[in-house]
ZAMARGU-4260 file (C-alpha; in steps of 0.2 Angstrom, whole numbers, plus 5000, padded with zeros to 4 digits):
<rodrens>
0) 5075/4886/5094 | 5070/4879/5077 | 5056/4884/5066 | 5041/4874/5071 | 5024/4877/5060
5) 5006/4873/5065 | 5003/4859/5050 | 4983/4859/5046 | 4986/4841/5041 | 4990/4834/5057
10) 4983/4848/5068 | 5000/4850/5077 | 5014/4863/5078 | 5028/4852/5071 | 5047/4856/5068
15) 5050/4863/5051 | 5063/4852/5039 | 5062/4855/5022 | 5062/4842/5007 | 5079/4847/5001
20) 5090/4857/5014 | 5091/4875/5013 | 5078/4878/5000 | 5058/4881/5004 | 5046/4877/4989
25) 5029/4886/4992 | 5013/4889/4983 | 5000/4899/4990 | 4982/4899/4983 | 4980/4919/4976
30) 4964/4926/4969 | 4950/4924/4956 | 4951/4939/4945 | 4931/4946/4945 | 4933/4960/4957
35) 4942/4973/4968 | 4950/4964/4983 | 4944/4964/5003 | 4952/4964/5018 | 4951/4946/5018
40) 4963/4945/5004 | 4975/4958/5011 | 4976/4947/5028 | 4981/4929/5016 | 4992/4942/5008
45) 5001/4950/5022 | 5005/4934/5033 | 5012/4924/5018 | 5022/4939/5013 | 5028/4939/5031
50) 5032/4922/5029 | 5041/4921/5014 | 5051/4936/5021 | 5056/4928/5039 | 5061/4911/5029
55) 5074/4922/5019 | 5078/4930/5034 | 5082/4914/5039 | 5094/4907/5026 | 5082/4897/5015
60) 5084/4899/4996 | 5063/4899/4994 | 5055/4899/4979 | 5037/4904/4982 | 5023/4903/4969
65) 5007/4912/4971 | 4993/4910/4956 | 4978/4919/4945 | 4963/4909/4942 | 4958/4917/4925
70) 4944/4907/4921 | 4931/4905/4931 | 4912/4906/4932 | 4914/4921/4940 | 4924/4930/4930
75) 4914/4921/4915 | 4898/4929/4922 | 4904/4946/4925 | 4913/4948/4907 | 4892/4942/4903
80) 4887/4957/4913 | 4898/4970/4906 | 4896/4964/4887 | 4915/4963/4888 | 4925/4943/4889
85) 4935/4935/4899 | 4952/4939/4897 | 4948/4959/4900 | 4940/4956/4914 | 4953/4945/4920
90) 4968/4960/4914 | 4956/4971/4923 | 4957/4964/4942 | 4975/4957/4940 | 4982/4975/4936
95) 4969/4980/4951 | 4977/4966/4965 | 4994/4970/4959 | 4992/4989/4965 | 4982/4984/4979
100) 4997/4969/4986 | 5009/4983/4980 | 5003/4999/4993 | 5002/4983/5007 | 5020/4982/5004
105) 5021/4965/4998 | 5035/4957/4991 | 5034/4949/4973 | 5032/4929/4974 | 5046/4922/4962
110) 5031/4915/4949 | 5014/4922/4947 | 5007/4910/4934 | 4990/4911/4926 | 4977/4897/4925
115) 4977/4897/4907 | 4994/4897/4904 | 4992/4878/4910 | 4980/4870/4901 | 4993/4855/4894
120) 4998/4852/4912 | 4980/4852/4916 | 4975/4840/4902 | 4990/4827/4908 | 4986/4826/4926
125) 4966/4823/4921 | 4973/4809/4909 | 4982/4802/4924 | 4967/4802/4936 | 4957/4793/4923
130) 4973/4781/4918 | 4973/4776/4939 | 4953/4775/4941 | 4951/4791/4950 | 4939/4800/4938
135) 4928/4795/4926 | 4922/4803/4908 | 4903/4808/4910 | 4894/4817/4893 | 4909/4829/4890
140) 4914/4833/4908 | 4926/4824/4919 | 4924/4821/4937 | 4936/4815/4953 | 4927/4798/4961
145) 4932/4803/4980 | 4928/4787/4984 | 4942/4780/4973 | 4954/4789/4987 | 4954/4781/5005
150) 4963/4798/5013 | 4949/4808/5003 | 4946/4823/5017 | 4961/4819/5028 | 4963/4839/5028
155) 4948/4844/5035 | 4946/4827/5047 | 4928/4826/5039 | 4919/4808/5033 | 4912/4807/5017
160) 4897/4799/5031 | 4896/4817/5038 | 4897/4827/5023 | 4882/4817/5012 | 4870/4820/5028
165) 4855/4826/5020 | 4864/4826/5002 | 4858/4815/4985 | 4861/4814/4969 | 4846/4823/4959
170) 4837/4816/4944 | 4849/4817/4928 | 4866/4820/4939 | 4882/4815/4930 | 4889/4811/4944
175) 4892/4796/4952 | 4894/4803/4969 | 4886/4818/4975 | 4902/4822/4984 | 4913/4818/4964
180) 4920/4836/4958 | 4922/4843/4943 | 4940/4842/4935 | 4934/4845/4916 | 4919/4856/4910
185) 4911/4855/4892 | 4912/4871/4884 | 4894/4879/4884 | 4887/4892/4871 | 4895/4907/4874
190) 4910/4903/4886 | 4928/4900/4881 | 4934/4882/4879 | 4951/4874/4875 | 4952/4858/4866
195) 4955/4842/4876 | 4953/4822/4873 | 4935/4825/4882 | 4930/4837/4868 | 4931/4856/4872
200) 4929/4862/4888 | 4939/4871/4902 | 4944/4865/4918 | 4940/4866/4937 | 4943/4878/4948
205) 4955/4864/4958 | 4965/4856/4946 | 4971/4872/4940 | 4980/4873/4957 | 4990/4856/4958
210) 4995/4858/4938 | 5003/4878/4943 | 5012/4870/4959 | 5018/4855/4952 | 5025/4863/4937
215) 5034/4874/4946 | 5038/4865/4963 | 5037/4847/4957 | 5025/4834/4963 | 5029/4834/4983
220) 5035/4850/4990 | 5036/4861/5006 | 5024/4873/5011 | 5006/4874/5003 | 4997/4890/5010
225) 4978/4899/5011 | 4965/4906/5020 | 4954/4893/5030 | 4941/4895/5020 | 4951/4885/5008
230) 4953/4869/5019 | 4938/4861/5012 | 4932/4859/4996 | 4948/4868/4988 | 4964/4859/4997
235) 4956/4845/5002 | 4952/4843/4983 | 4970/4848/4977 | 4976/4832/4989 | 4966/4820/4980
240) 4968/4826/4963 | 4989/4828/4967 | 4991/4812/4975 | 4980/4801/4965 | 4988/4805/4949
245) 5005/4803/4955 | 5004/4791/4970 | 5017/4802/4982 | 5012/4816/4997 | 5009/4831/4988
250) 5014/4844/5002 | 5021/4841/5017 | 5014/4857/5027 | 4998/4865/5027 | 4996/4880/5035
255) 4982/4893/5036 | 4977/4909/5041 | 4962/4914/5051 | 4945/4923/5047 | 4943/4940/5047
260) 4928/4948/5057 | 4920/4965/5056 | 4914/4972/5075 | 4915/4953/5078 | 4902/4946/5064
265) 4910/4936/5051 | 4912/4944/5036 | 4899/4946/5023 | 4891/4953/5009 | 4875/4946/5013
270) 4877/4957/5030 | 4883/4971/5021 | 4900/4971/5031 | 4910/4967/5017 | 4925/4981/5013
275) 4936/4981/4999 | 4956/4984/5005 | 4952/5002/4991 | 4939/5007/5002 | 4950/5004/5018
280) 4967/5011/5012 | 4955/5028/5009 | 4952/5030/5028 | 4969/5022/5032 | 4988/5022/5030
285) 4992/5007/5021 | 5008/5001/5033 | 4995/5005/5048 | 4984/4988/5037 | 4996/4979/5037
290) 5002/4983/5055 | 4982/4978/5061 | 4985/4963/5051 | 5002/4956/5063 | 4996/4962/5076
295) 4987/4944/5079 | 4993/4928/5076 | 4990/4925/5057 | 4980/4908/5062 | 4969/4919/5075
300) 4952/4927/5070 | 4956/4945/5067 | 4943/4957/5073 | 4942/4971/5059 | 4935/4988/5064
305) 4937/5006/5064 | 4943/5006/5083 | 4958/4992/5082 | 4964/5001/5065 | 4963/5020/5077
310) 4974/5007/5090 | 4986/5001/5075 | 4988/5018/5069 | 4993/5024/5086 | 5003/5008/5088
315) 5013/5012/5071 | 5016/5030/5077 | 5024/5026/5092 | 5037/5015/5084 | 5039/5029/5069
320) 5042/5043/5081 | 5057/5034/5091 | 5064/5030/5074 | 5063/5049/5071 | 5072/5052/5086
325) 5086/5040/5084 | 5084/5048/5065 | 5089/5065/5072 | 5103/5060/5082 | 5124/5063/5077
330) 5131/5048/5067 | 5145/5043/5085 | 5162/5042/5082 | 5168/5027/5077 | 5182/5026/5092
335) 5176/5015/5108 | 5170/5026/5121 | 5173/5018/5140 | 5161/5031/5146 | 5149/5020/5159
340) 5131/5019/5155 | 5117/5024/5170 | 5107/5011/5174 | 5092/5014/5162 | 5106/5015/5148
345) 5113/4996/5153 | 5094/4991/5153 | 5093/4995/5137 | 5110/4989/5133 | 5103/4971/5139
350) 5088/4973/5125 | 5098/4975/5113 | 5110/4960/5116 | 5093/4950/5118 | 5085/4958/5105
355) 5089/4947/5089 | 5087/4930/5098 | 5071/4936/5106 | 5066/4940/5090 | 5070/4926/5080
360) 5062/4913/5094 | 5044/4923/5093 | 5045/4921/5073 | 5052/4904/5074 | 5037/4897/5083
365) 5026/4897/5070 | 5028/4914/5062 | 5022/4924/5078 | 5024/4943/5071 | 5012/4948/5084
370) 5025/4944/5098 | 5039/4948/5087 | 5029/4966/5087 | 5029/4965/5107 | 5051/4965/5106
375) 5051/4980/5095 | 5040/4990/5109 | 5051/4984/5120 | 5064/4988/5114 | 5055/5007/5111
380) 5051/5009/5126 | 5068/5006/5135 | 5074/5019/5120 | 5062/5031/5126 | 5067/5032/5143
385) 5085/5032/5140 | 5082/5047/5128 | 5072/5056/5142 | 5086/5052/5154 | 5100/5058/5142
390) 5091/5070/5129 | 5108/5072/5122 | 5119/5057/5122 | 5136/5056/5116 | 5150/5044/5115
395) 5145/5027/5118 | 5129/5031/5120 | 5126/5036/5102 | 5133/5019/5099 | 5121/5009/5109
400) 5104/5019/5101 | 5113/5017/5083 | 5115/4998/5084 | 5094/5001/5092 | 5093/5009/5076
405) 5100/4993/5065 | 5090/4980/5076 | 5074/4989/5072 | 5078/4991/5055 | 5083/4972/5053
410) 5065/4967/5062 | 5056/4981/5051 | 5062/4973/5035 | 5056/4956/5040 | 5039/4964/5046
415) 5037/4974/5029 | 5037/4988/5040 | 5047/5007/5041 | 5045/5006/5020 | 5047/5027/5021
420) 5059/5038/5033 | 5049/5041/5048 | 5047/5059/5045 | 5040/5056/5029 | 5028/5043/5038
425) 5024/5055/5052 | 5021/5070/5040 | 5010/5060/5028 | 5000/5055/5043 | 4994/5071/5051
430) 4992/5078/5032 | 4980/5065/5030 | 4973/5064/5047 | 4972/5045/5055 | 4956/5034/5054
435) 4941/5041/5061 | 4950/5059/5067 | 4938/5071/5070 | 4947/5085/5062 | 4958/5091/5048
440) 4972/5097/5052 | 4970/5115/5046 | 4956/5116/5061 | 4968/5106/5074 | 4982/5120/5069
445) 4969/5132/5071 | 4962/5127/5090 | 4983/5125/5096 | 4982/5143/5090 | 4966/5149/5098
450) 4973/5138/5114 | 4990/5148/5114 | 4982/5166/5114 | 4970/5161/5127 | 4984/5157/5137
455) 4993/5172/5134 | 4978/5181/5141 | 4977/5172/5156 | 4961/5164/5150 | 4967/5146/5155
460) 4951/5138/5157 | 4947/5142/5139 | 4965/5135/5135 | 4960/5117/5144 | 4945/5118/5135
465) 4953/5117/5118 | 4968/5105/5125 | 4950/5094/5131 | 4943/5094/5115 | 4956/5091/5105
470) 4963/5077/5117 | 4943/5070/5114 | 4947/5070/5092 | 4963/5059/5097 | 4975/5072/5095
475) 4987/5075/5111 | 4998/5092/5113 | 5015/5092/5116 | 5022/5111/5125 | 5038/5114/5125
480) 5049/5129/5126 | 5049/5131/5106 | 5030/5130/5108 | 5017/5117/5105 | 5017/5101/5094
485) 5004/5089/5091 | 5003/5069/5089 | 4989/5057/5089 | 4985/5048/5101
</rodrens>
């Protein structure tokens, strides 16, 4: 099976061939630079990062550019607020998404250019709009005519009709069109300005877009990427500026990930559900985020809450505790062992040969991590019960659950996933206590003692009483004749 990939532009999952064979130009829409990032950002973040990952995976030589917007009304408002300007502000929240994308696990895009960095790329696409008659001079700004651009709102597969229901141009306006956009802003007192031919000013937020991408992937290239919020105005604006200045399709596939809800609203700070990925990653493991976040398909509403991050955590663990066990096993001999497998073992032989096709088919049709996730618990759970059947296998079994090893190894490094060993994971974990757990861990340790003299005295109904409760906090015991462990369950 081929890659095939959901194209916003014509609403269909189409088969994925690239401008120039074997190479994948992308630009994805990053952040204004005014704040602490939310969850919302860490789910644009993730899903690109897991695309841009799966296309190396997959042979393409991909250059992927994700931007700063530095200048901003925004950021200009805030730098007001504090006393302070624009560029600190803006130093401020880049160092600040850095260390966030970073503890998400994200992979560096190849170019992380700055808005401000292109202001002569800016200028000369402006200039070109103007030359063609797509945007007009009006008392120091510059605005886009959309009505100069028949495909105007092609993206969205809205009508200029539908979207000036109930609008009009007020007394004074500069523009033409209520539904004309800024591409140019004279300077007012107090903000920064660069010079241009229109006196000084600074630019919109959309042009700054299509002048970063086209510098660094040329004027038509593969893959253009965002959240959904972004279809209309932003993308559907970079269309009509990219395109009317240089009269060729400006990407050739859109794609966009879904919302993120909180206990199914939408997010929102007017609702007070809003939660920056800082104040998440201090309740939760950061790889157990990023798990939430594949665990839906990335064009699917994602229903954020304190329940489906428990689930993800538990989720996670089950995957890091079979790769402690594999972890713990002898390295096998490097001879071929004839020795026949039981039935559970050629089951599980059978997952593995599958394993890598079956994987590759989920993430070929459309980047589906969520499914690809589903083969790795398969895969688990046919390891588990092999290791049940055969606590200590030799010969070619230790083959057969060291090549298990490599395959979810492989996958893991595609998902972002397994970053630490998995005892260093599984420590780190109970350390820190998951999610919502009721209890630290010094009082968990504390009731598996009070639980194991009780039994020693016979008092068992006071030993299920503690096993109860702590089975109630999330965590389950383990007995064994070495004595009692603990996991969460």
């Amino acid at each position: 099976m081929a890659l095939r990939v959901y194209n916003t532009l014509t609403g269909e999952k189409e088969l994925f061939v690239p401008l120039v064979s074997g190479t994948v130009g992308m630009y994805v829409c990053g952040v204004t630079v005014y704040d602490y990032c939310h969850i919302g950002h860490a789910r644009a973040g993730v899903v690109f990062d897991i695309i841009f990952r799966y296309l190396k995976y997959a042979g393409y030589d991909v250059t992927y550019v994700r931007n700063y917007t530095d200048i901003d009304d925004k950021i200009i408002n805030r730098a007001n607020q504090e006393g302070s300007d624009y560029r600190t502000i803006a130093d401020r929240y880049i160092a600040a998404f850095d260390e966030d994308m970073a503890r998400l696990g994200l992979q560096k895009p190849t170019v992380e250019p700055k808005a401000t960095d292109h202001m002569g790329g800016i200028i000369a696409i402006i200039e070109a709009l103007i030359a063609r008659g797509h945007a007009y001079v009006s008392d120091g700004d510059v605005y886009y005519a959309v009505e100069s651009f028949p495909d105007y709102l092609k993206l969205s597969g809205r009508t200029l009709e539908d979207m000036l229901a109930g609008a009009r141009v007020e007394l004074g306006d500069k523009k033409r069109h209520p539904m004309d956009f800024a591409l140019w802003k004279g300077s007012k007192p107090g903000e920064p300005w660069w010079h241009s031919p229109w006196g000084n000013g600074r630019p919109g937020w959309h042009i700054e877009c299509s002048a970063m991408s086209m510098e660094f992937l040329g004027k038509t290239f593969d893959i253009h990427g965002g959240g959904k919020d972004l279809v209309f105005p932003h993308h559907e604006n970079e269309i009509a500026q990219s395109e009317g200045a240089n009269g060729c399709q400006f990407v050739r596939y859109w794609l966009h990930n879904g919302f993120v809800n909180i206990n199914s609203e939408k997010m929102s700070k007017s609702l007070g559900n809003f939660f920056t990925i800082r104040e998440v990653l201090k309740k939760y493991d950061p790889e157990t985020l990023r798990f939430f976040i594949l665990s839906a398909h990335y064009r699917s509403p994602l229903d954020f809450s304190d329940q489906n991050l428990d689930e993800a955590q538990s989720g996670l663990e089950r995957l890091y505790t079979c790769l402690a066990a594999l972890d713990r096993l002898p390295v096998p001999d490097a001879g071929l062992d004839d020795t026949p497998l039981t039935a559970v073992g050629e089951e599980l032989r059978e997952k593995v040969e599958q394993f890598r096709a079956r994987f590759v088919e989920a993430m070929d049709d459309d980047f589906n991590a969520a499914q690809a996730l589903g083969i790795l618990f398969e895969m688990v759970r046919g390891t588990n019960r092999f290791l049940a059947e055969s606590p200590v296998p030799s010969g070619g079994s230790l083959q057969l659950l060291a090549h298990v090893r490599a395959l979810l190894t492989e996958a893991g490094v595609v998902l972002g996933l397994f970053t630490v060993s998995p005892e260093q994971w599984l420590t780190g974990i109970k350390a820190a206590g998951i999610g919502r757990l009721a209890l630290t861990v010094e009082q968990i340790e504390q009731l598996i003692v009070a639980r194991t003299e009780a039994r020693r005295a016979k008092d068992f109904k006071r030993g299920d009483e503690i096993r109860d409760e702590l089975l109630a906090a999330g965590v389950q015991l383990l007995d064994s004749a070495q004595g009692t462990t603990w996991n969460i369950k």
